[in-house]
Backbone as ProteinMPNN parsed JSONL, in Angstrom:
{"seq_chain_A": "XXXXXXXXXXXXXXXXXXXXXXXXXXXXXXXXXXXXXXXXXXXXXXXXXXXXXXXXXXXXXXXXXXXXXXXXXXXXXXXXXXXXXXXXXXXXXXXXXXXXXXXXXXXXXXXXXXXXXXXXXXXXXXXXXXXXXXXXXXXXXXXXXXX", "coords_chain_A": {"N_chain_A": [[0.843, -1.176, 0.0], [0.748, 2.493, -0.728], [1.409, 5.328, 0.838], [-0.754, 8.726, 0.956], [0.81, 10.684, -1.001], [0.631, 13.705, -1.3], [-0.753, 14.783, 1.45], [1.283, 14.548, 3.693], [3.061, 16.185, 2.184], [1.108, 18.976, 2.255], [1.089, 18.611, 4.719], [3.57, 19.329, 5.889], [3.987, 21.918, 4.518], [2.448, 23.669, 5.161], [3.445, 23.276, 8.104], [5.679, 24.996, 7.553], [5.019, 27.398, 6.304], [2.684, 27.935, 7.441], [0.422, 27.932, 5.853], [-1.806, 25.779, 4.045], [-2.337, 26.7, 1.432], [-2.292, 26.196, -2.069], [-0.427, 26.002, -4.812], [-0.059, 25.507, -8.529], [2.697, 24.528, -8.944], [2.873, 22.909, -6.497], [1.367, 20.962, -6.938], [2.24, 19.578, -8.827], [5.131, 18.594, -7.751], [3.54, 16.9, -5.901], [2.229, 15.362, -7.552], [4.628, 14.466, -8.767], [6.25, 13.208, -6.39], [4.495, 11.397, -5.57], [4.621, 9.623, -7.206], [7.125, 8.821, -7.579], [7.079, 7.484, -4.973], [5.346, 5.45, -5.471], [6.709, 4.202, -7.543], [8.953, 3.635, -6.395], [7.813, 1.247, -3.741], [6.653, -0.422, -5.436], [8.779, -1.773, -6.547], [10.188, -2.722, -4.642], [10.282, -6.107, -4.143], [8.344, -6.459, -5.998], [5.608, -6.57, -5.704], [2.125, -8.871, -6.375], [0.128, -6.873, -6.192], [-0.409, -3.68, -6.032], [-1.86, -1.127, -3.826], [-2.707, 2.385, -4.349], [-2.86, 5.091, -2.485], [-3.751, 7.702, -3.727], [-2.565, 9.066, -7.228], [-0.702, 10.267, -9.563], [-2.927, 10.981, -11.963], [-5.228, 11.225, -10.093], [-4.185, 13.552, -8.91], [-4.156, 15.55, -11.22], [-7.044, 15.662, -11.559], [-6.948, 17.203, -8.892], [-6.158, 19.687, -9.939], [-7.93, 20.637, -11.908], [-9.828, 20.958, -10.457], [-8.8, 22.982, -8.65], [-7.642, 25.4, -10.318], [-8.644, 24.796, -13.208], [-7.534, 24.144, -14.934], [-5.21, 21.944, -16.325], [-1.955, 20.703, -16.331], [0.252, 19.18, -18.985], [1.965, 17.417, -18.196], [1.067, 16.019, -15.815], [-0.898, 14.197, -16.904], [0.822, 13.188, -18.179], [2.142, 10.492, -16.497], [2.883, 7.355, -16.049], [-0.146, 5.28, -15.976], [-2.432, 4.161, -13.566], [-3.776, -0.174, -13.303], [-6.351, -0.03, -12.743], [-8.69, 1.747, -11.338], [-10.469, 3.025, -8.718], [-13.23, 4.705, -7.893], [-14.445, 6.482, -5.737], [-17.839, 7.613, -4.497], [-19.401, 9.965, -3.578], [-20.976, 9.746, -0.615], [-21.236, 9.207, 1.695], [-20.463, 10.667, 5.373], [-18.888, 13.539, 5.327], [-15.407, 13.717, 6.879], [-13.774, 16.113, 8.716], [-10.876, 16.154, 8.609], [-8.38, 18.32, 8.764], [-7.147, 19.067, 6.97], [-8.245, 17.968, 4.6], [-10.593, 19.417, 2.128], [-12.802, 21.23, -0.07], [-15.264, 20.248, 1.323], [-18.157, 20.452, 1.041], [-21.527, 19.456, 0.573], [-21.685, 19.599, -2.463], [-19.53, 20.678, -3.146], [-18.375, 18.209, -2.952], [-19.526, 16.8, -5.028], [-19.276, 18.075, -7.342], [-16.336, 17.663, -7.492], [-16.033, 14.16, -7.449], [-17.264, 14.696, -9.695], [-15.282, 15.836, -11.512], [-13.356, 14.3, -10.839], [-13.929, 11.613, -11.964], [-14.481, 12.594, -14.869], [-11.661, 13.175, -15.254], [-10.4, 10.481, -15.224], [-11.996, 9.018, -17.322], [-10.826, 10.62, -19.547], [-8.357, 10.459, -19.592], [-8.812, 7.649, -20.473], [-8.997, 5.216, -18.216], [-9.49, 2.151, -16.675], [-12.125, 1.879, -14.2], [-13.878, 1.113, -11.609], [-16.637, 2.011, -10.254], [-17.715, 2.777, -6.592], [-19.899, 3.117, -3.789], [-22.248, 3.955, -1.169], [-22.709, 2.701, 2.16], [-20.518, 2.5, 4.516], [-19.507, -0.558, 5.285], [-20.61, -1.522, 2.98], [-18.79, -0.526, 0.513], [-16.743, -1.535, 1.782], [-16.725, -4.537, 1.009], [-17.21, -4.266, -1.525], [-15.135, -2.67, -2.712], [-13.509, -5.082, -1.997], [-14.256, -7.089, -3.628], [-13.358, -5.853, -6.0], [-10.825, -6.08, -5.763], [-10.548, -8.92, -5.621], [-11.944, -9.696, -8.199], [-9.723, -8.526, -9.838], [-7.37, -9.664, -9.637], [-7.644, -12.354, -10.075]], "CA_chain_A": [[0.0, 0.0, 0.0], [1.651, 3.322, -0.729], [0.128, 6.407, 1.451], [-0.971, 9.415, -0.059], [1.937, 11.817, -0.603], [0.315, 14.997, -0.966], [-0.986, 14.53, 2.705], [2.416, 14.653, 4.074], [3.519, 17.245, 1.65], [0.355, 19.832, 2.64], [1.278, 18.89, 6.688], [4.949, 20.193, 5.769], [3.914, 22.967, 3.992], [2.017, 24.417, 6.764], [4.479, 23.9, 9.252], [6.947, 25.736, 6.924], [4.419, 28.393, 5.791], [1.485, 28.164, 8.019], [-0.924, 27.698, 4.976], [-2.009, 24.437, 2.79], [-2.694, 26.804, -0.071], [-1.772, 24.987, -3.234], [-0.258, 26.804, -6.091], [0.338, 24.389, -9.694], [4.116, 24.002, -8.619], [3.211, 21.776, -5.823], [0.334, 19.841, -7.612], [3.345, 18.998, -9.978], [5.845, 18.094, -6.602], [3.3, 16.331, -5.608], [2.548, 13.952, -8.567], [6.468, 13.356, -8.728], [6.225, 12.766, -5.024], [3.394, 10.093, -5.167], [5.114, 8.292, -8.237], [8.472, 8.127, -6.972], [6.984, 6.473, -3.568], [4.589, 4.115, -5.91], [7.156, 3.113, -8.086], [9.509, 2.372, -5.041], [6.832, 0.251, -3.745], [6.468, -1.757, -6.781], [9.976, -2.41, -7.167], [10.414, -3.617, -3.614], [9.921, -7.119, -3.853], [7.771, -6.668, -7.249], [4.222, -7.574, -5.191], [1.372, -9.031, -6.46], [-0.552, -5.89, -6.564], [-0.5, -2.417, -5.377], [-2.861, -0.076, -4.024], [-2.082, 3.026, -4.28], [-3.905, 6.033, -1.968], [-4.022, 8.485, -4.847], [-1.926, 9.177, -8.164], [-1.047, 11.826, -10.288], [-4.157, 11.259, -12.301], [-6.033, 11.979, -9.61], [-3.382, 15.355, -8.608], [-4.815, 16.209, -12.204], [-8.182, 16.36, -11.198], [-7.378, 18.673, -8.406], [-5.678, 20.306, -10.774], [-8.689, 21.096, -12.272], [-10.511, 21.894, -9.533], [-8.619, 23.991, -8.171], [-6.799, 26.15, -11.411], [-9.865, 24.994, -14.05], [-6.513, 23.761, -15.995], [-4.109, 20.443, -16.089], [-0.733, 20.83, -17.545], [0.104, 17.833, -20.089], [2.935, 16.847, -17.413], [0.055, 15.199, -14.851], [-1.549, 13.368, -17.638], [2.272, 11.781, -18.868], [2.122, 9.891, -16.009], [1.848, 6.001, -15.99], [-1.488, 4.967, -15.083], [-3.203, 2.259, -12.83], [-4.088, -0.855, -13.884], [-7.418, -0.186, -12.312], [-8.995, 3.0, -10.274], [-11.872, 2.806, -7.876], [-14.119, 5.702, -7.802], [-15.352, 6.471, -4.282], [-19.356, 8.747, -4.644], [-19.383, 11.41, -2.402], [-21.936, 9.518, -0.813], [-20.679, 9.159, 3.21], [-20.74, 11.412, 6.104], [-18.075, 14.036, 5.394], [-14.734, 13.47, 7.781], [-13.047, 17.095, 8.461], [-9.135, 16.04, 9.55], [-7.383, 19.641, 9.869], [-6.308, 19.419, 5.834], [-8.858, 17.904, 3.619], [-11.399, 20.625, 1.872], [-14.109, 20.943, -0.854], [-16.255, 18.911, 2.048], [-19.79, 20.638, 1.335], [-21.938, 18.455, -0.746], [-22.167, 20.458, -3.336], [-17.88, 20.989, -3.317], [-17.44, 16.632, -2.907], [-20.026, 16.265, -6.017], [-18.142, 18.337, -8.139], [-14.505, 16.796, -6.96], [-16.441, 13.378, -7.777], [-17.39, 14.413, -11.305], [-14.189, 16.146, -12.445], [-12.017, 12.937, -11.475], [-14.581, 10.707, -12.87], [-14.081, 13.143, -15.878], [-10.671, 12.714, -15.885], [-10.59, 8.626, -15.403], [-12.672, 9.021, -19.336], [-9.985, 11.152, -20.502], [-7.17, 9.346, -19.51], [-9.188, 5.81, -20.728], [-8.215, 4.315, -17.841], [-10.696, 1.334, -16.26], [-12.6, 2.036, -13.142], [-14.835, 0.509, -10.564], [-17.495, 2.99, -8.983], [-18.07, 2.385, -5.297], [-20.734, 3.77, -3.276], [-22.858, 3.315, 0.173], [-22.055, 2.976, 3.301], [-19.1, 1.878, 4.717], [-19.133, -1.948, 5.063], [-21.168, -1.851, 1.261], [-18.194, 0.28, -0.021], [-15.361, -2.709, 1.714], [-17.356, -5.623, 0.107], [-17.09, -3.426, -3.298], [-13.567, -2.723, -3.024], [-12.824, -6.47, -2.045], [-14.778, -7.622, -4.982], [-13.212, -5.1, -7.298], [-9.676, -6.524, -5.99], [-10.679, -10.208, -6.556], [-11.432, -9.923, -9.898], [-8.779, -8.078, -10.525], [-6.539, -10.958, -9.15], [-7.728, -14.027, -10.349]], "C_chain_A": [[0.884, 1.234, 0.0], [0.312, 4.773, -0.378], [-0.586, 7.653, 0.274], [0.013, 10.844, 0.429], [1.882, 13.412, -0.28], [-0.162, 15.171, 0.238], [-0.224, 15.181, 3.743], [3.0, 15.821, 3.756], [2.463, 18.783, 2.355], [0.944, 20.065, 4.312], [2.335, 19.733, 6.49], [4.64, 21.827, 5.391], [3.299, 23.856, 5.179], [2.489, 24.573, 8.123], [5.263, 25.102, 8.914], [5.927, 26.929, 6.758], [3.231, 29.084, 6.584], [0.229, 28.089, 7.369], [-0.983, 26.652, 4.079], [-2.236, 25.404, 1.389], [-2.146, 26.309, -1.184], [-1.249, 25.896, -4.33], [0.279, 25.109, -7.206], [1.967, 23.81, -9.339], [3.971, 22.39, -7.586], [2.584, 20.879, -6.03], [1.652, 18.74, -8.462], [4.364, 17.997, -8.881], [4.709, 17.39, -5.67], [2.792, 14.884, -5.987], [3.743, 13.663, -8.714], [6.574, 12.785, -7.306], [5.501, 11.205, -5.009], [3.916, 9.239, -6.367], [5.971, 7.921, -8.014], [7.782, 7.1, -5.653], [6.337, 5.291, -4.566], [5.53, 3.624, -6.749], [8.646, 2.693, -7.132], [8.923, 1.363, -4.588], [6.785, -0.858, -4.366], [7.967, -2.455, -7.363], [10.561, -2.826, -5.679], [9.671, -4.493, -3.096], [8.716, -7.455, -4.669], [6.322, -7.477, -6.713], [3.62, -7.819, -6.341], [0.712, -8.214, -7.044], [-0.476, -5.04, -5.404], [-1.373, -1.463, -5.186], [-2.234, 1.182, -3.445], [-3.346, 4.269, -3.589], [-4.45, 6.777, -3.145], [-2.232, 8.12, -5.93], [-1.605, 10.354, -8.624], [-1.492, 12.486, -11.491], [-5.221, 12.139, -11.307], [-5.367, 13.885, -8.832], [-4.261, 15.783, -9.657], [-6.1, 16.411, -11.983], [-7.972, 17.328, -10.014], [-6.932, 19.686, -8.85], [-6.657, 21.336, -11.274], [-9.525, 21.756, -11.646], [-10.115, 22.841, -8.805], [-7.908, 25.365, -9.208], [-7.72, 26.294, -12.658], [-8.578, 24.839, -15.158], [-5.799, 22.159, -15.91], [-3.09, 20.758, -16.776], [-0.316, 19.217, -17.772], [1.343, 17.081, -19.297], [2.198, 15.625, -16.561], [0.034, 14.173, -15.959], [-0.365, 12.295, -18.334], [2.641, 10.889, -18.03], [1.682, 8.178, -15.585], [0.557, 5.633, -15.128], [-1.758, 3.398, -14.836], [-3.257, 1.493, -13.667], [-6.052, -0.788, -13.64], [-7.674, 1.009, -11.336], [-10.002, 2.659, -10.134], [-12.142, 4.234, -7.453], [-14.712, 5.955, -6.845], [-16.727, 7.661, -4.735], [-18.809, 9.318, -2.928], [-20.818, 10.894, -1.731], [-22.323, 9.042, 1.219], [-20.464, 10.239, 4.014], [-19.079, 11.973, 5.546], [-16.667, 13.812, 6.564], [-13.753, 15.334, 7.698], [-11.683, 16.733, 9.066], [-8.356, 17.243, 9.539], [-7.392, 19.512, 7.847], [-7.04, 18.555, 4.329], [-10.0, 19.315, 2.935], [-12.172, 19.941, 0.867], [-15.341, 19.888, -0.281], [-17.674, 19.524, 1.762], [-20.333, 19.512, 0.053], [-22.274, 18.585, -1.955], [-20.205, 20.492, -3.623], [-17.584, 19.385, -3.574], [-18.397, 16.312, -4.444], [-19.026, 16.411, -7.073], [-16.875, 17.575, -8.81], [-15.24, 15.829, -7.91], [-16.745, 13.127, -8.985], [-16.112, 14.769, -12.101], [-13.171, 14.648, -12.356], [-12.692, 11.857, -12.226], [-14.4, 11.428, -14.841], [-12.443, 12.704, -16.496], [-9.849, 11.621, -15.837], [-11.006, 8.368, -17.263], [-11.322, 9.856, -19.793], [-9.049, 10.508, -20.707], [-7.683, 7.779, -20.402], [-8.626, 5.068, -20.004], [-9.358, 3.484, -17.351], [-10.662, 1.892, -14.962], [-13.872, 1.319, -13.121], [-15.431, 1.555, -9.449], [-18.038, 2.194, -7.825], [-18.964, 3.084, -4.944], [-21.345, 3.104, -2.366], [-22.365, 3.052, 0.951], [-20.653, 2.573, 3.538], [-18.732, 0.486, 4.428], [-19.432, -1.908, 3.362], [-19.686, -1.583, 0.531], [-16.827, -0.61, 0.31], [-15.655, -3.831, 1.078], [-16.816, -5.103, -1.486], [-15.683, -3.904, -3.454], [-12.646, -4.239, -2.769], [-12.793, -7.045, -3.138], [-13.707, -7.367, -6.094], [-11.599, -6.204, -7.254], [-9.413, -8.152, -6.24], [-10.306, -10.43, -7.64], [-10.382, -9.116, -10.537], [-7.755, -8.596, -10.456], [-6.589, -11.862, -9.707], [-8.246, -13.685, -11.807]], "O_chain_A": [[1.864, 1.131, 0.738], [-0.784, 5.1, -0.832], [-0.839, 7.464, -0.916], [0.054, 11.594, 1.405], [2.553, 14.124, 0.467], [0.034, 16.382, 0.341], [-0.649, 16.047, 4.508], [3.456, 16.555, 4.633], [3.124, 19.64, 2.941], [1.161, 21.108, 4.929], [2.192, 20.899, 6.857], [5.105, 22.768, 6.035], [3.909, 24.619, 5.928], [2.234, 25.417, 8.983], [5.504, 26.026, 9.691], [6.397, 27.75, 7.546], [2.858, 30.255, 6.513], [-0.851, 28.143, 7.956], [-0.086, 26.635, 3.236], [-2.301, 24.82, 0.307], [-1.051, 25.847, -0.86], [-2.124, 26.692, -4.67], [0.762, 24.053, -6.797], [2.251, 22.629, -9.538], [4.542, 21.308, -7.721], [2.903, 19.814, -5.501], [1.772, 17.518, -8.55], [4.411, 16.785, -9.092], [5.072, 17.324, -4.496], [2.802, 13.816, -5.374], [4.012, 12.465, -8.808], [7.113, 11.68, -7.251], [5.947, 10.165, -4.524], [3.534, 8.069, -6.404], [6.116, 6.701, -8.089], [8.159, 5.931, -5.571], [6.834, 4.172, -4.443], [5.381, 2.411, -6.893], [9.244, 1.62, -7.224], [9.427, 0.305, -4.965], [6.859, -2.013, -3.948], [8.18, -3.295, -8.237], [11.66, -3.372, -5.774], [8.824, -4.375, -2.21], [8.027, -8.43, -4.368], [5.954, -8.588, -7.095], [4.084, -7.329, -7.371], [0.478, -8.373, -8.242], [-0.47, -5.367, -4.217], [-1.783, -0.847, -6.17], [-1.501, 1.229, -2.457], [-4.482, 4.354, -4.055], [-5.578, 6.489, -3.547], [-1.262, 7.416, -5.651], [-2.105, 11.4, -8.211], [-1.152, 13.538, -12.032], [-5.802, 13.202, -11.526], [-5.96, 14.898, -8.461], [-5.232, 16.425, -9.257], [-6.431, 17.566, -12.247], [-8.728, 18.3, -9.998], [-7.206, 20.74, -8.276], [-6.471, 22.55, -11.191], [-9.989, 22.849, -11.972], [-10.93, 23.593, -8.271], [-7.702, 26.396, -8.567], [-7.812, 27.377, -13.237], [-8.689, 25.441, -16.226], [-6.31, 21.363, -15.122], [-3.281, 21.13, -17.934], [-0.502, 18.29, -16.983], [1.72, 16.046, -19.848], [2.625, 14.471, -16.596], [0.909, 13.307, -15.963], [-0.49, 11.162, -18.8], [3.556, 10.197, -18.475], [0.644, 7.793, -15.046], [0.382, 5.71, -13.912], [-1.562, 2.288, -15.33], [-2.954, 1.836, -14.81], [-6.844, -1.439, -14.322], [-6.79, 1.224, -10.507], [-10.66, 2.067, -10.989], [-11.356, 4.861, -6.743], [-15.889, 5.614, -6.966], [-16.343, 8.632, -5.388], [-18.218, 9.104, -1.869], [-21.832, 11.457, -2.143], [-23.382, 8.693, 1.743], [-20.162, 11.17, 3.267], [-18.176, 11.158, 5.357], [-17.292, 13.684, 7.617], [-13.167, 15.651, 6.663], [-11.5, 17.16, 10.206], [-7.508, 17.253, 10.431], [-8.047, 20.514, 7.561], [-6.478, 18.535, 3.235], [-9.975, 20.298, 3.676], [-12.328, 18.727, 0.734], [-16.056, 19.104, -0.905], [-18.524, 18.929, 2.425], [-19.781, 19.005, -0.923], [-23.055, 17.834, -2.538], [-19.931, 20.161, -4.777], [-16.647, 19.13, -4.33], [-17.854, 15.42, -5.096], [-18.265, 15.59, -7.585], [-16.555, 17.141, -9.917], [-15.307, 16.198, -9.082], [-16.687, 12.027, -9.534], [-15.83, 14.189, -13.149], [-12.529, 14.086, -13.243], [-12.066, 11.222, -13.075], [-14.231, 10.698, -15.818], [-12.091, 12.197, -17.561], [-8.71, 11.659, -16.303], [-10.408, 7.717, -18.12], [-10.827, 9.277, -20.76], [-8.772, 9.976, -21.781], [-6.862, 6.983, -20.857], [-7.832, 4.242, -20.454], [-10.43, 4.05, -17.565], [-9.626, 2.338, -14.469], [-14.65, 1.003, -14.021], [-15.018, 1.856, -8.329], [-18.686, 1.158, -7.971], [-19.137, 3.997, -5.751], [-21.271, 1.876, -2.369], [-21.153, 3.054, 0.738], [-19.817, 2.371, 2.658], [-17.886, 0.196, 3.582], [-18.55, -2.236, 2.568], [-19.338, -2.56, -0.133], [-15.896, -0.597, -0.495], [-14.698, -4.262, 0.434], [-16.113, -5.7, -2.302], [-15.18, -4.899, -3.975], [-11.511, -4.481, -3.18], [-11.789, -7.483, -3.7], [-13.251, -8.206, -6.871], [-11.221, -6.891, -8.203], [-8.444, -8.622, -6.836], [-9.301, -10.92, -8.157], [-10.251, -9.103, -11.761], [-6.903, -8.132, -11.213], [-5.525, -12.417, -9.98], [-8.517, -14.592, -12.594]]}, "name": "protein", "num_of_chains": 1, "seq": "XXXXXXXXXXXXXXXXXXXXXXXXXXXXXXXXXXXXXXXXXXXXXXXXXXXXXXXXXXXXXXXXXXXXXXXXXXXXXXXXXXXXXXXXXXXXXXXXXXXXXXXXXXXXXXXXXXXXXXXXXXXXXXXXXXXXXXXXXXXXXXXXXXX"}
């Protein structure tokens, strides 16, 4: 499992700065961030299969949502073999450094990366419903994507 780098990167930034604001530089340092850790990952000890928190497909959708642009750098990025689509469809969680939580801000989010899953052509598996419904899903999805 490889975490999600921008996470880490936002906590830093706000120690160092005092603000998560995002400018395109670190969307960019943060898709090289999350590919260098995933393709460390995958080359220690060459698992099975990898899940990866986010990518920097999905950086490109916040790309979009937050700039209403993508530069063609995000999108040169090898992609999954498989992305799972979470619906905005669960009680919001506020942790100190996520945003766009109103339901009206997570729809959005929800359609632009589903937007840019079709652009890319990469395969996905939409999830949705509660919690347990939504670990059943994602078990399923990783079954058949196993055997």
């Amino acid at each position: 499992w490889v975490p999600e780098f921008g996470r880490d990167y936002c906590e830093a930034k706000f120690a160092r700065t005092g603000s998560t604001d995002l400018t395109m530089d670190d969307l960019l340092a943060i898709a090289e961030g999350q590919h260098q850790a995933a393709s460390a990952a995958a080359a220690a000890g060459n698992p099975p299969i990898l899940l990866l928190d986010t990518d920097p497909l999905m950086t490109a959708a916040w790309a979009q949502m937050l700039f209403g642009t993508v530069p063609p750098a995000l999108m040169a990025y090898p992609k999954a073999d498989r992305y799972l689509l979470f619906a905005p469809d669960v009680p919001w969680v506020a942790d100190g450094s996520r945003f766009f939580g109103t339901p009206a801000e997570r729809t959005r989010f929800a359609e632009t990366a589903e937007a840019m899953l079709l652009r890319a052509a990469v395969p996905f598996t939409r999830i949705g419903g509660g919690w347990q419904e939504r670990e059943a899903a994602v078990i399923a999805a990783i079954d058949r994507a196993t055997s």
